[in-house]
N, C-alpha and C positions, 0 to 999 in steps of 0.2 A: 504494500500500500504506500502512497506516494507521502512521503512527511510532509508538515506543514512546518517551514522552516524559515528563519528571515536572521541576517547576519548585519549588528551596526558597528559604522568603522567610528570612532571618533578620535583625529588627527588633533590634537591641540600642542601648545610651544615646550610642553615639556613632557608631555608623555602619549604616547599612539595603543587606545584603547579599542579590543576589538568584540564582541560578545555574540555571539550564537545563540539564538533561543527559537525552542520548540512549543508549540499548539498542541495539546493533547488532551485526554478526553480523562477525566477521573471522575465517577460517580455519576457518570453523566452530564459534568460542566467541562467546559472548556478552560483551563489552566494554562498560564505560561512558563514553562520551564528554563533556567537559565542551562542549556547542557556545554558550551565552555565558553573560553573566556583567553583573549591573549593579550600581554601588557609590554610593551616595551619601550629604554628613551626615545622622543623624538630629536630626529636631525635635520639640519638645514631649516630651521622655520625661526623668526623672530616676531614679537607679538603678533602670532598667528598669521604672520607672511609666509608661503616660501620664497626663502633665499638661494636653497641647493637643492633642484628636483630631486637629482639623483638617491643624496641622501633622506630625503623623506620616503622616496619610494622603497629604500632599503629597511627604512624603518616600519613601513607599512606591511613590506614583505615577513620580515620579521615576527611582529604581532599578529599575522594571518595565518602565517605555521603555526604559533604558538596555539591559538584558536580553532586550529584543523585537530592538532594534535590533542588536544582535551576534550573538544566534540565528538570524534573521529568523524566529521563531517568535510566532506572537500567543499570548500568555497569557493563560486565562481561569478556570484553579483552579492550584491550589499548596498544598504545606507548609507549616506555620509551625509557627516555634519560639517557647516560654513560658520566659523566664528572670526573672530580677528577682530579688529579696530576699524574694518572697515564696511563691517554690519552694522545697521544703522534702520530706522525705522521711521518715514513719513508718511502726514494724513494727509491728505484732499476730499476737494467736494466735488461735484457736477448734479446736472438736473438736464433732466429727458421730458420731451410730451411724448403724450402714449402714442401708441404709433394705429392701436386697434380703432375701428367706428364705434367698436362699443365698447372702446374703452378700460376693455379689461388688461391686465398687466399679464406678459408673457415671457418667456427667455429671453427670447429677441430684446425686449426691451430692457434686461436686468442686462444681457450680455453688451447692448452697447451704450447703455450709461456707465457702467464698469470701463469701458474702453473711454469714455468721452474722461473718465476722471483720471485714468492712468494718463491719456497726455495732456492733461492741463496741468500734470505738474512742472513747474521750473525747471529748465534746462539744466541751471547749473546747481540742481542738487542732485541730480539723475544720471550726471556727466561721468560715464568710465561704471557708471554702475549698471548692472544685475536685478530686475526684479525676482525675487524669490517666491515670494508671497502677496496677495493681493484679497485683504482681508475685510469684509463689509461691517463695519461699525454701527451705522443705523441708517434706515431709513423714512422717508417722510413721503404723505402721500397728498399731494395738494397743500402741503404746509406743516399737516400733521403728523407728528413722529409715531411710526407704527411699532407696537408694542410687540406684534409676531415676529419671527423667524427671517420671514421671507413674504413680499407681497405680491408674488406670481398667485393668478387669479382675482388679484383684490382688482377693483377697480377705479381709479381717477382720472386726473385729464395732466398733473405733472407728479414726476417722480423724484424725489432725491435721496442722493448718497455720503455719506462720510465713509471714510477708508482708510483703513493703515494700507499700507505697501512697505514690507519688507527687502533690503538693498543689501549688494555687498557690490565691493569693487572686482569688475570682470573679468580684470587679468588675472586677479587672484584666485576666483571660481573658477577658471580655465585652467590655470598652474593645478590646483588641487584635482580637477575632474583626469588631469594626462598624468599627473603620481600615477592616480590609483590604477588607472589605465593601462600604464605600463607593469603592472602589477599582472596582468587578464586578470581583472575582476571588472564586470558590469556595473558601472552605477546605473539602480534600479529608481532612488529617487531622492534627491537632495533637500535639507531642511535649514532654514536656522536655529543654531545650538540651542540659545534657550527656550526656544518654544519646545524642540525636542528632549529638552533635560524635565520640563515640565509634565509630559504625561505619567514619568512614574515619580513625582516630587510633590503634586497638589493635587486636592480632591477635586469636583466638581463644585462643592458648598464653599470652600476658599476661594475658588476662581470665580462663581458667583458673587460672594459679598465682595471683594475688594482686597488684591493682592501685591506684592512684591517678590518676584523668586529670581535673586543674587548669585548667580555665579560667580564665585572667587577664582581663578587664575593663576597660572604663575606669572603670566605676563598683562592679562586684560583681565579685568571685572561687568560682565556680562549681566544685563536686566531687563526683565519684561516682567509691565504691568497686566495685570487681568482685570477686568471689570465685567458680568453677567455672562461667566464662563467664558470672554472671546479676551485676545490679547489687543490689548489700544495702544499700548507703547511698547517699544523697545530699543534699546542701544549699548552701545559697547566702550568700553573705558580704557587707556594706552596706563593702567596702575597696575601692582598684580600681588601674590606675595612674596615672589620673587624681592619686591622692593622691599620689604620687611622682612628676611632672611638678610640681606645687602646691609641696612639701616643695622642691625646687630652688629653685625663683623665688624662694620667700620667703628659704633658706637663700643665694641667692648674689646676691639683688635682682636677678633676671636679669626678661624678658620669658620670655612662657609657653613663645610658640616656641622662643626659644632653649634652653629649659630643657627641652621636650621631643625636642628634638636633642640636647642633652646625656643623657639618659636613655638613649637607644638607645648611645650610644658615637659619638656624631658632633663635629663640632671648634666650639666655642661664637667668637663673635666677638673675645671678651676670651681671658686665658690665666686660669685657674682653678685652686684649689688640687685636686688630682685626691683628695687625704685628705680634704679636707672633702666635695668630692661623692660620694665612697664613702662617708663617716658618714652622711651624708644616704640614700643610697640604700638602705642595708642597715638603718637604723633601720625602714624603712617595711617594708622587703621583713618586718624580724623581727615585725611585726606580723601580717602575710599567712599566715604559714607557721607563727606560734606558734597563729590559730586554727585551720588545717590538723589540726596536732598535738595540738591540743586534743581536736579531732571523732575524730581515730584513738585518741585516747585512749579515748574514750565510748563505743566501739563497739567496743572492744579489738583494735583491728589497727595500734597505732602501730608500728612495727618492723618486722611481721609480713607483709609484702605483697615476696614475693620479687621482681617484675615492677618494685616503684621506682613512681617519681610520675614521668608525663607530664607536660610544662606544655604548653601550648595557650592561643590570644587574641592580642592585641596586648603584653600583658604580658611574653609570652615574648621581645620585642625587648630586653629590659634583660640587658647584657653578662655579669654575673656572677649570672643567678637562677639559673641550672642548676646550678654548686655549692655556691651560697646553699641548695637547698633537698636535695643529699645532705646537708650538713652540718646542717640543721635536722630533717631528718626520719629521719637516719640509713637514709636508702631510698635504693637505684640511683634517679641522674634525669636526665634526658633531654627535651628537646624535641622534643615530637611531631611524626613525620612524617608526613604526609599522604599516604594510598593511596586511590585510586578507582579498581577496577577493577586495569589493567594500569599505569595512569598516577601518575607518583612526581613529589612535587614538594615545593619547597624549603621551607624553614621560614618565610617571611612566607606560605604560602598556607594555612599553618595556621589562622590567624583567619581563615578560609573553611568551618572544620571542620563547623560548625552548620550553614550554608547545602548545604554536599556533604553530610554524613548524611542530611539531608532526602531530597538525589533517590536515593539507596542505598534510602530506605524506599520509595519510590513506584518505583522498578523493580526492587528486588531482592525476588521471590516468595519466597525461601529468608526473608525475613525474617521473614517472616509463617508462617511454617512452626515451629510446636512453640520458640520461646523463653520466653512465659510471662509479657508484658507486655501488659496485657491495658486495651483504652482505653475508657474507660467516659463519655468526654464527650457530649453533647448537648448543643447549643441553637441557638433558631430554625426547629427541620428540617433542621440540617446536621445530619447521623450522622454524626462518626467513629468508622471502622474500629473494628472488632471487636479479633480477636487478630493483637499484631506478634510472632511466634513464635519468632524466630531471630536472633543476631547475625552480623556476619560473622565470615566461617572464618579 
């Protein structure tokens, strides 16, 4: 019988995470199983650029074995995730008359108010970028903001849209898509990171009332807001904790490793002023979370996100960020924990989050059912996917 199987690569600037998971049937539900799992450093990539194909594709290569061999599954397509500095997230508006005599609203007319709003955005925010995602916010139907889903069959005489549209820079999504390429593995369908870190990071009642989910980094701090389960903002940050591993060494003239065991809360080989390494830590942390607060600022949801800030990544290892950042953000916060399926796991397997969303998209059908993120990439003759419809429940 033919397995039900989806493989996500997630390439980021310090480590090339790769996961395998299977669809299978216990008690009569459907379960997702993690069956392996490949980890290795990344090369050639700076905050989430690559700089040396070669090396990233060796590194890819690398964590694909490692992944074959603990699945014993051969890999030949897969997910991948687009993060960097130069993901980045804008809204627009446009408005249609209906096109019908009577009026009623139909694809046609979703499909080219949709189009009317992708190119009324500004040139020069769009310039050298990638639409990835093409996400409907709300609509209005003769002025009225319509409370459903979707207003195919409703009837009026004008339509309107708000929109995210998700971006990355194209040379970069082209560098990334001939790695993995050169790999022979298929990309089946491309995402950005934190939307993808978020199907096994937050409920659907989190995503509903009003969220933050914080990817920490070694080299960028990644974030997408939720509002009524859909995502409204997102963007990507050039800090990471790469810089507060850095900010140690140089503050206590320690070595790097030491200084990144000290970061986590581990026992350094000298005895340390514990006051100076917390001014150190929380200098850098105030940096992270003042642009955080900045970005809620901009988008007027600083305060406002009943559900609190998730943190998620390797970042989330540092002892006091969790009420580092109720206190900076005045939001409930909590480090995200990871659900796939039926299966719960600890707080390091959270910086897995990107690589598990991937396989949720490639076997979870509810995905692609009616969410409203809609992927508009091409190139070479890889199609990815149409509509991913759904987040999880």
């Amino acid at each position: 019988m033919l397995r039900n199987i989806a493989v996500g690569i997630d390439i980021g600037t310090y480590q090339v995470k790769v996961v395998v998971a299977e669809l299978v049937k216990e008690n009569g539900k459907s379960v997702t199983k993690i069956i392996g799992s490949g980890l290795t450093e990344s090369k050639g990539l700076r905050h989430g650029y690559i700089i040396n194909s070669s090396d990233v594709t060796e590194s890819i290569r690398t964590a694909v074995r490692l992944a074959e061999k603990t699945s014993g599954v051969k890999i030949n397509k897969a997910y991948i995730a687009v993060g960097g500095i130069g993901l980045t997230g804008f809204t627009g508006t446009a408005s249609t008359v209906i096109s019908r005599a009577d009026l009623q609203i139909t694809e046609l007319d979703i499909d080219k108010l949709h189009k009317i709003c992708e190119e009324s955005l500004p040139q020069n925010l769009i310039q050298n970028h990638k639409i990835l995602h093409s996400i409907p916010l709300s609509y209005k139907i003769d002025g009225k903001t319509l409370l459903a889903k979707s207003p195919i069959d409703m009837k009026g005489t004008k339509l309107d849209v708000k929109m995210l549209f998700v971006t990355c820079l194209e040379p970069h999504l082209n560098d990334l898509l001939e790695a993995v390429d050169e790999t022979g593995i298929h990309v089946v369908d491309v995402m950005a990171s934190p939307i993808a870190a978020s199907f096994v990071t937050l409920s659907k009642s989190q995503k509903m009332a009003g969220c933050v989910l914080a990817n920490i980094g070694a080299e960028t701090v990644s974030i997408v807001v939720f509002e009524n389960n859909i995502p409204v903002s997102l963007e990507v940050f050039p800090i990471g904790s790469t810089d507060i591993t850095n900010d140690i060494a140089l503050g206590l003239k320690i070595p790097l490793e030491e200084a990144e065991n000290l970061k986590v809360g581990g026992i350094g080989a000298n005895s340390y002023s514990k006051k100076k390494l917390d001014e150190i830590i929380t200098a850098r942390l105030s940096d992270m979370f003042e642009l955080i607060e900045n970005h809620l600022k901009k988008i007027g949801r600083n305060g406002l996100l009943p559900a609190g800030i998730f943190i998620t990544g390797g970042g989330g290892g540092v002892g006091t960020i969790e009420d580092f950042a109720k206190i900076a953000l005045k939001l409930p916060s909590r480090i995200a924990a990871l659900s796939l399926g039926n299966e719960k796991n600890n707080m390091k397997d959270s910086t897995w989050a990107v690589a598990y969303g991937l396989c949720m998209l490639g076997l979870s059908k509810e995905e692609k059912v009616n969410l409203g993120i809609q992927n508009t990439m091409q190139k070479s003759g890889k199609i990815i996917s149409g509509w991913i419809q759904k987040f999880l429940p």
